[in-house]
N, C-alpha and C positions, 0 to 999 in steps of 0.2 A: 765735488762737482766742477775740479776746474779753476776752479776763481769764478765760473760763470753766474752765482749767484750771489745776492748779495745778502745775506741770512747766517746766523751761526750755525752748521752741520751739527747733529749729535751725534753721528756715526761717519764710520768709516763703510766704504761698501765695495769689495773686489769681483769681478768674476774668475773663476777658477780657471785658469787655460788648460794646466796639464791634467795627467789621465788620476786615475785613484790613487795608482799605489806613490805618487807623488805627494800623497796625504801626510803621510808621517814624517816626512822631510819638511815641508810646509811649516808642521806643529810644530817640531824643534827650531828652527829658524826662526818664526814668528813669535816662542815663546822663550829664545834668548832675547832677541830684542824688547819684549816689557821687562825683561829680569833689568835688563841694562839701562830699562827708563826709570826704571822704579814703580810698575804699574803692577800691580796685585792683580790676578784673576780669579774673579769672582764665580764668574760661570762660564763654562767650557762645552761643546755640543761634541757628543759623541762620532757622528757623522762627518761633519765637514770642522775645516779649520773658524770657529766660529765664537767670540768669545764678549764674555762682558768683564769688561778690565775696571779696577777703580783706582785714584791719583789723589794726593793728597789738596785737598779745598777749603774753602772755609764753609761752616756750620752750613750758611746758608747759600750756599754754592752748587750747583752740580757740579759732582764728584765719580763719576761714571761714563765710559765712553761703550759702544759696540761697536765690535771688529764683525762687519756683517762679509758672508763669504756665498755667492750664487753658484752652483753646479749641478750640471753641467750648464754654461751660458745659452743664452736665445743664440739658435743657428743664426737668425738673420744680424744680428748685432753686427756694428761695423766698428773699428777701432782705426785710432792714428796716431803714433806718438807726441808729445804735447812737452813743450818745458813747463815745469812747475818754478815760477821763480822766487819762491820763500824759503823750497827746500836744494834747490842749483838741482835739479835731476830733468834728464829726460824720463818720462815715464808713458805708458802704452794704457792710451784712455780710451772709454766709447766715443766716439762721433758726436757733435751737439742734435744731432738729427736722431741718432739712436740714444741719445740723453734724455731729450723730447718725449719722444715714444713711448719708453719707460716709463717715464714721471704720467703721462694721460692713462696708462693702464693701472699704474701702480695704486690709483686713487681706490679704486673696485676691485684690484686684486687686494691690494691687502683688508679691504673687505671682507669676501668669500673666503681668502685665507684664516684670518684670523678674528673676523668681526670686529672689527678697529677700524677708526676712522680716525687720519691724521690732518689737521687742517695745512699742516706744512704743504702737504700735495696739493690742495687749492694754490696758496701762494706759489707754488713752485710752477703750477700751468699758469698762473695769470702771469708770475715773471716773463716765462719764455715766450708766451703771445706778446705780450709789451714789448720784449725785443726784438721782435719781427724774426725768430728763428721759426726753421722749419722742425718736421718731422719724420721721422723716416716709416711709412706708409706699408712697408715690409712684417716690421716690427710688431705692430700694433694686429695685422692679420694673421701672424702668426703664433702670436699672444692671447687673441680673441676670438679668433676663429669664426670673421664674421665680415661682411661690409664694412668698409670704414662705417658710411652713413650711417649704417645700423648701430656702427658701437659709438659716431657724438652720441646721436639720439636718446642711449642709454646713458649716455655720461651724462647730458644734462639733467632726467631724470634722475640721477644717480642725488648730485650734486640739490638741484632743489627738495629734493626729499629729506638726502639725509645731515645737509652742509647747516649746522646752528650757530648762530651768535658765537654760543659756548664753546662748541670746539674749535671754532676761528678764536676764540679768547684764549682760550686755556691753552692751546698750544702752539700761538705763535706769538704770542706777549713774551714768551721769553727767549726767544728768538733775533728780537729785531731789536735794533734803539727805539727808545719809548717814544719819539716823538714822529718816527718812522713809524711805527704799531698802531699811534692814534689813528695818523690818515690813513692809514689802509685799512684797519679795523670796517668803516662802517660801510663799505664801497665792496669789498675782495667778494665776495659771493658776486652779488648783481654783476659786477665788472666780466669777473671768469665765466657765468653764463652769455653772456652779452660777444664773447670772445668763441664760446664755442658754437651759439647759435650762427654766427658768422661764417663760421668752417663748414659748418651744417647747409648753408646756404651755397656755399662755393662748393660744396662735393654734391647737393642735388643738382 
């Protein structure tokens, strides 16, 4: 994400730019470089370059990374190149505005996707409202295929129905410094409603 959050990432997540038959090049490049980290792969997707790698941890550590891979990308998505400065690269990232957009859809897609609900995507919208970033408006309609208004509306409903204590618990307690987790723990729901009903208000 950039450096623009402040959370441990458990994945990695690219959009694919080039065509199919770029696939196979992709696998071998991608999978010299874990040979050369010493990363073992654990699970490999037949489709896309797309992998769960494991690194050597202690017992009680996570020991597991995802090489997540999206293709073809959202037409609307916007990119700009970005120094990374931990790793010295220029590197070709989404926009903080098509970052945004993602992370408010991603809450209810990977819902209907896969019946999973990650409390990360709460913390990840309440981050980017706190930092006064925008959203990219494009994104989100052609993700949802709807009003903006129509889809907060749903996201708030989304969020109080199905956002619990528990999955705020369990999945971002190991996320964050513990002392960072406490204060956000009891506030991240109420907060992130209170942020979208706002939006809600400024787009009726």
């Amino acid at each position: 994400m950039r450096g623009l959050l402040d959370r441990f990432s458990i994945d990695l997540d690219f959009d694919f730019m080039a065509e199919n038959e770029a696939i196979a090049l992709a696998r071998k490049k991608m999978e010299k470089i874990f040979k050369d980290l010493g990363l073992e792969i654990k699970q490999a997707s037949q489709k896309v370059p797309q992998y769960f790698l494991k690194y050597p941890a202690k017992a009680d550590k996570r020991n597991t990374i995802k090489i997540d891979v999206t293709m073809p990308p959202i037409r609307t998505n916007k990119y700009e190149a970005v120094e990374l400065t931990e790793i010295d690269r220029i590197v070709i990232c989404q926009t903080v505005e098509t970052m945004f957009a993602n992370k408010l859809v991603a809450l209810i897609d990977r819902y209907e996707t896969t019946q999973a609900i990650a409390g990360r995507d709460v913390y990840d919208i309440h981050y980017f409202f706190l930092q006064g970033y925008s959203y990219d408006q494009e994104v989100i309609k052609e993700r949802r295929n709807r009003l903006l208004k129509d889809f907060f509306q749903e996201l708030i409903e989304f969020v109080e129905k199905n956002i619990s204590q528990t999955i705020i618990d369990q999945d971002i307690n190991a996320l964050l410094p513990y002392e960072e987790f406490k204060k956000i723990r009891p506030v991240l729901k109420r907060e992130t409603l209170l942020f979208l009903k706002d939006e809600l208000k400024r787009l009726a």
